[in-house]
N, C-alpha and C positions, 0 to 999 in steps of 0.2 A: 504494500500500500504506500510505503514510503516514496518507492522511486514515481508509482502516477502522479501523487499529491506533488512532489517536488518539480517532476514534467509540466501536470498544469498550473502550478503557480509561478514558476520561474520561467527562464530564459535560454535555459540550458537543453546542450547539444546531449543525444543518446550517447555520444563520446564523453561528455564532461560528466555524464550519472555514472557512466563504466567505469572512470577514474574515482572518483568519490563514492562507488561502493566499490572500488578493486574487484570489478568483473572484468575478467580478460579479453572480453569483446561485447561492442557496444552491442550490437544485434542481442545478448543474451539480455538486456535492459526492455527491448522490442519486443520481444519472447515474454516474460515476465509481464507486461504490463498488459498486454495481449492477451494471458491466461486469466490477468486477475479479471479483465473486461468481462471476458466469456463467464468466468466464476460468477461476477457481478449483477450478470443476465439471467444467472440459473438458480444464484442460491441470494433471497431478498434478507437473511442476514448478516451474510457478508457485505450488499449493499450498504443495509444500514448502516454496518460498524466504520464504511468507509464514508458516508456523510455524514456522519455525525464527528469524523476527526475533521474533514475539511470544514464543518461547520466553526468546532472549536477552534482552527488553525485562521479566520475568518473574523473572526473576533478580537483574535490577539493583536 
């Protein structure tokens, strides 16, 4: 959840999230945010747990 949240709140390239989580290749960042989507469509508590962080991260 970290790397979508950080994707759509920032400015940063799939290169600069590979680096700052030390994933060896940006595409595995693409991958991951990719499953979480697909997760996010299928299972509505996963959804929620991830709106309710952007909510809190929204307020800050």
């Amino acid at each position: 959840m970290a790397m979508k949240l950080i994707r759509e709140k920032t400015k940063m390239t799939l290169l600069d999230l590979a680096e700052r989580f030390q994933v060896g290749n940006y595409s595995a960042i693409s991958t991951t945010v990719g499953k979480l989507n697909k997760l996010m469509g299928s299972d509505r508590n996963i959804l929620a747990e991830y709106e309710l962080l952007r909510t809190e991260i929204a307020e800050k």
